[in-house]
C-alpha positions in Angstrom: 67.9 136.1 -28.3 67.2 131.8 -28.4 67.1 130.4 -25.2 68.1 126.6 -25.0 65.6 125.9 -21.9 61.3 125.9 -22.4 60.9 125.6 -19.1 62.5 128.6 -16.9 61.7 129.4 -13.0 62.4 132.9 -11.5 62.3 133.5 -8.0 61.1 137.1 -6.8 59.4 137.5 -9.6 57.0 139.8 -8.2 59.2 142.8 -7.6 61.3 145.2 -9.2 63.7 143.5 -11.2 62.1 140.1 -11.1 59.1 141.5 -12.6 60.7 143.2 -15.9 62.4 140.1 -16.0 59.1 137.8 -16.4 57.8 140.0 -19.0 61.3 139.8 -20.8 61.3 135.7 -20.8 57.5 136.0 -21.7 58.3 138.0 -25.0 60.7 135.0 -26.1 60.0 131.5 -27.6 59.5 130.3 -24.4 57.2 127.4 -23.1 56.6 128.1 -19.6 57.9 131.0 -16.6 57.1 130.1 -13.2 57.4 132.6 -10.6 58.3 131.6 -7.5 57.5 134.5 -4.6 57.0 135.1 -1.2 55.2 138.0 -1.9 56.7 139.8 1.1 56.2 143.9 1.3 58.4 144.5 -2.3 56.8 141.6 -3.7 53.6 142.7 -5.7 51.4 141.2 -7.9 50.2 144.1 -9.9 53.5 144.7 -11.2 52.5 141.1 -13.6 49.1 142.0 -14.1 49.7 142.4 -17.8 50.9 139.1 -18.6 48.9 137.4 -15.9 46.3 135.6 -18.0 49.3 134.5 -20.4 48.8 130.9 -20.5 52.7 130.1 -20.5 53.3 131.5 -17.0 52.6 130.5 -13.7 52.7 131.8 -10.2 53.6 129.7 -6.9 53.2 131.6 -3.5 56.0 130.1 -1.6 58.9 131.4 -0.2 62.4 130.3 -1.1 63.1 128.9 2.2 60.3 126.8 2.4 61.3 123.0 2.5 58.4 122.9 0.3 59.9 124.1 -2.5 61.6 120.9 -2.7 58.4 119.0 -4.5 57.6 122.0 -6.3 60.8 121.6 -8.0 60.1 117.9 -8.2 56.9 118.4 -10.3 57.8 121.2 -12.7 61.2 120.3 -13.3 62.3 123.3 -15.0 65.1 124.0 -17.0 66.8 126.6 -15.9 66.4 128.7 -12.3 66.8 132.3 -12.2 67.3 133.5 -8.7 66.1 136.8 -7.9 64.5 136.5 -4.6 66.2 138.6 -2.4 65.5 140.9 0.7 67.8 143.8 -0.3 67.3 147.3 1.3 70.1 148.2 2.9 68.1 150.3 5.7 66.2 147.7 6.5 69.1 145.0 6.4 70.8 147.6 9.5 67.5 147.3 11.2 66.9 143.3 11.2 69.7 141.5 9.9 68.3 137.9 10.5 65.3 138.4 7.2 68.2 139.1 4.9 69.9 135.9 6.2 67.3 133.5 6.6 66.4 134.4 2.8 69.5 135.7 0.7 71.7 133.1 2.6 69.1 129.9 3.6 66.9 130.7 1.3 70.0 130.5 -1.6 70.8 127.4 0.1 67.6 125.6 -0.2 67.2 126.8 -3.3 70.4 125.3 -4.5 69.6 121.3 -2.9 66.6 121.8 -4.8 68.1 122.3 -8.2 70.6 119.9 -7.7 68.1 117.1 -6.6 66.1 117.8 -9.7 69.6 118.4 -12.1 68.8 121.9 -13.8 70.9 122.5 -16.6 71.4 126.2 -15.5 71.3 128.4 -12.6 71.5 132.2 -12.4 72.1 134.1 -9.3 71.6 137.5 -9.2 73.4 139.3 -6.9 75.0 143.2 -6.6 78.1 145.1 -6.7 78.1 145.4 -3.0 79.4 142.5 -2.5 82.4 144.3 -3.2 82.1 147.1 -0.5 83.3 150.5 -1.2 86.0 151.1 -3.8 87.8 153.9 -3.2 89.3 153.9 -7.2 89.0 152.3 -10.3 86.6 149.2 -10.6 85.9 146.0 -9.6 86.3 142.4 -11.6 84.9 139.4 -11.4 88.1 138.5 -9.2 88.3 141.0 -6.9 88.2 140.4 -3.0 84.7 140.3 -1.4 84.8 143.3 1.5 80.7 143.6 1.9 80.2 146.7 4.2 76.8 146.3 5.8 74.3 143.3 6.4 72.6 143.1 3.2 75.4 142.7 1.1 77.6 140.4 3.4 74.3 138.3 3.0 74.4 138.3 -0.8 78.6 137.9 -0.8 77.2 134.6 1.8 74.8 133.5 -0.7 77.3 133.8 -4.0 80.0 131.6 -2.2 77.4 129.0 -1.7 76.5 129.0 -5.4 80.2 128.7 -5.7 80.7 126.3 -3.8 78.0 123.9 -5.4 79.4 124.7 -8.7 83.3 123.3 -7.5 81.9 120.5 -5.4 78.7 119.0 -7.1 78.9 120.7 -10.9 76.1 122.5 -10.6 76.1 125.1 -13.5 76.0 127.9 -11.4 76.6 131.4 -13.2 76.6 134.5 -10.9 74.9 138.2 -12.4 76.4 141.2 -10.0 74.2 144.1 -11.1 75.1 147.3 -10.1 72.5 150.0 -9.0 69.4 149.8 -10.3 66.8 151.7 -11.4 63.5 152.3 -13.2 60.0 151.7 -12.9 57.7 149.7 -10.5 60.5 149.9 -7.9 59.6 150.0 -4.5 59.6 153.5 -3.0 61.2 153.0 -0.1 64.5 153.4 -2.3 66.4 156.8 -2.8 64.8 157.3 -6.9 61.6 156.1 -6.3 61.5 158.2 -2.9 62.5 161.1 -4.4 60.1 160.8 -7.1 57.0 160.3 -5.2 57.8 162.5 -2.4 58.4 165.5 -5.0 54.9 164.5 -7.2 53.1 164.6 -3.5 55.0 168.3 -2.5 56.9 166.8 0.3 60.4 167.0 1.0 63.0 164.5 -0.6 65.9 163.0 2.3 69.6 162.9 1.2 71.6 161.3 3.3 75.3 162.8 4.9 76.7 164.6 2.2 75.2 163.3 -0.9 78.2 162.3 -2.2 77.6 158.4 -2.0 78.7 157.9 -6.2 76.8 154.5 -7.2 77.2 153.1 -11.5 73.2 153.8 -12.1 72.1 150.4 -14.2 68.4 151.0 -15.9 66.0 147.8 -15.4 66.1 146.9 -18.7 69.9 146.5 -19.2 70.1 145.0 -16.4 67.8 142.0 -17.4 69.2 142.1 -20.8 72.4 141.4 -18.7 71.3 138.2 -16.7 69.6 136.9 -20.1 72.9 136.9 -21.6 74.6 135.6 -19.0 71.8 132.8 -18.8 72.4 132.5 -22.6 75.6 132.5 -23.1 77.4 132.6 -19.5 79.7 129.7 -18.5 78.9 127.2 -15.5 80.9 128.8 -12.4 81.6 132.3 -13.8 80.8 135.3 -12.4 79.5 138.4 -14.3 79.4 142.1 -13.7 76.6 144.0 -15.0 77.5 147.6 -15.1 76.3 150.5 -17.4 79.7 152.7 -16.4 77.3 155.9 -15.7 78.6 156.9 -12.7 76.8 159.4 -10.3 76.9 161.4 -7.1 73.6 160.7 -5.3 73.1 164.6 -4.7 73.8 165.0 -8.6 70.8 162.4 -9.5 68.7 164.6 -7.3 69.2 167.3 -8.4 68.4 165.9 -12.3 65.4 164.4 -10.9 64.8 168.3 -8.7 64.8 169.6 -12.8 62.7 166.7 -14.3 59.7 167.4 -12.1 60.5 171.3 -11.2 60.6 171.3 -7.9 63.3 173.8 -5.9 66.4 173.0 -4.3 65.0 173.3 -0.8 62.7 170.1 -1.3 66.2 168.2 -0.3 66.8 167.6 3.1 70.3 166.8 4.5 69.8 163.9 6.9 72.1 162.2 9.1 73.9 159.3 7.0 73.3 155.8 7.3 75.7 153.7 9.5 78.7 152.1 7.4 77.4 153.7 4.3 79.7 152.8 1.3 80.8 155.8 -0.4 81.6 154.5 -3.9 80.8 151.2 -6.1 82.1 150.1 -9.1 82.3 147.5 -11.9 84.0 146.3 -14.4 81.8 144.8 -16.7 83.7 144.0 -20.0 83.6 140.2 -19.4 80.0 140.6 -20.3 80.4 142.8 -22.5 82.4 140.3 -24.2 79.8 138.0 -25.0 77.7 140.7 -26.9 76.0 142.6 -24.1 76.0 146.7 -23.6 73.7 148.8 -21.8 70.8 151.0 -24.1 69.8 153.7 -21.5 71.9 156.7 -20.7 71.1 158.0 -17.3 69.9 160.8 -18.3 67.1 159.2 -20.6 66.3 156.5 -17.9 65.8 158.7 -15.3 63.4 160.9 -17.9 61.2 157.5 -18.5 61.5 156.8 -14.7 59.7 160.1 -13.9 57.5 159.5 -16.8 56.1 156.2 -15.6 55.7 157.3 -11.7 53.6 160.7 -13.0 51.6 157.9 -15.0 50.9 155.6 -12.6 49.7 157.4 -9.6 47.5 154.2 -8.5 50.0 152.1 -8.5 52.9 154.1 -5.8 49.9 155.6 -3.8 48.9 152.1 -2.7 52.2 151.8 -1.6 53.0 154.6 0.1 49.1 155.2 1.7 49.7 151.8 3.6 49.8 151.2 7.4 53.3 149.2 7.1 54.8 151.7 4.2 53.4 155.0 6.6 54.9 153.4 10.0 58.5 152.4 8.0 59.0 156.0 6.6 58.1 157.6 10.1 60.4 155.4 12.0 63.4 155.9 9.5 62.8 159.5 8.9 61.6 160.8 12.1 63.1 164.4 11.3 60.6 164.6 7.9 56.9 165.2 8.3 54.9 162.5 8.4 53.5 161.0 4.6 50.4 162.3 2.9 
């Protein structure tokens, strides 16, 4: 891949999928990556510490909101923005609504005047199939109605129409990514793979919410970058893109892979009462991107494997987490009926 840009700023690109997608950039013929994070709870910088003395990248602690930003635009002028800065767990989105606001929607906003004042010649938003809401059959496209079920993704469908919008009304060369769910490592274990994962290496018991039967399209990190690097390569301004590996999965059926991986029994899983609103089903059409030359390389069965590989190999790394006051006091209050972490 040849990127047309040298200088290229990523937001939130201290956690999960910002992370794998500053190494990625870092591995091209680029000039300079500047990462742009709040570093809120997701955000964390040991998931960079192996390209942290590269001398092409560069780390800003500010948060997307932040009028701020504005002259740290101004200065750098990159190239191209990536947006990845996002809050974005649903549980937490039905808790406090106003976070995923103020950043997914203000923050999007301010982050758009910015590259506007400065002119960027391109600007990625990455965004999610829930923005879709729950489809009961067949699969979204990029033209299907909006029906966003739950805080977090009405605040992501808030913050795509904005990008839109400044594509129709100034000519911004806005492209949108909507990635489906993804997985793989350093994710934050607060979310249902990384969950189950550590709470099975730890001999604790694993919750599955309702009926289990919640079917999400399960999208490893990897393609998923390779996704929004194609889409920054070769996307058109004011296009939206689906990113979806088509590997469609019960919840209780990933468990249950992941009950095999690490050989734990069936009676680790614990029914627990289901979220409120909780989509049943998501899914994507993705063959407009696969039109310009992108497909997914990891099966679920494989990505899950390397998953579970990586989370038995970096013990340090998820204990840290998880051993935490605000990590400790988050799983008690949203799993009350589970014993308490150890």
């Amino acid at each position: 891949m040849s990127l047309p840009y040298r200088h290229i700023l990523v937001t939130g690109g201290a956690g999960f999928i910002g992370s794998q997608l500053v190494r990625m950039l870092l591995a091209l013929p680029v000039a300079r990556v500047t990462n742009v994070d709040k570093l809120t709870y997701a955000g964390n910088p040991a998931n960079l510490a192996d390209i942290a003395d590269d001398p092409r990248y560069h780390f800003a602690h500010l948060d997307i909101a932040d009028p701020r930003l504005r002259a740290l635009l101004r200065d750098n002028r990159p190239d191209a923005i990536i947006n990845v800065a996002a809050e974005t767990h649903v549980d937490r989105a039905i808790a406090d609504p106003l976070v995923f606001a103020r950043t997914d929607v203000l923050g999007t906003h301010n982050l758009l005047e910015c590259a506007r004042e400065i002119g960027v010649r391109r600007f990625v938003q990455v965004s999610t199939d829930e923005v879709y809401g729950s489809i009961a059959a067949g699969a979204a496209t990029e033209d299907s109605p909006l029906r966003p079920g739950n805080p977090y993704s009405a605040s992501k469908a808030g913050g795509d129409l904005l990008c839109l919008s400044y594509a129709h009304t100034y000519g911004l060369p806005v492209s949108i990514c909507r990635g489906a769910n993804t997985y793989g490592p350093r994710q934050y274990p607060e979310k249902f793979i990384p969950l189950a994962i550590t709470n099975l290496l730890t001999g604790q018991p694993v919750p599955l919410y309702g009926d289990g039967r919640q079917r999400r399209d399960w999208l490893y990190v990897t393609d998923h970058c390779t996704g929004i690097l194609t889409v920054l390569e070769k996307g058109a301004a004011g296009d939206v893109y689906n990113i979806a590996a088509g590997q469609e999965r019960e919840n209780r059926d990933v468990l249950g892979r992941l009950l095999a991986l690490l050989e734990a029994p069936e009676d680790a899983v614990r029914r627990v009462t289901d979220r409120p609103g909780h989509d049943r089903r998501y899914a994507m059409d993705a063959s407009k991107l696969r039109a310009l030359g992108w497909s997914p390389a990891m099966g679920i069965e494989a990505g899950l494997a390397e998953t579970v590989a990586w989370y038995r190999r970096h013990p340090a790394w998820w204990h840290s987490i998880r051993r935490g006051d605000a990590f400790t006091a988050y799983y008690a209050h949203q799993y009350p009926m589970l014993p308490p972490l150890r």
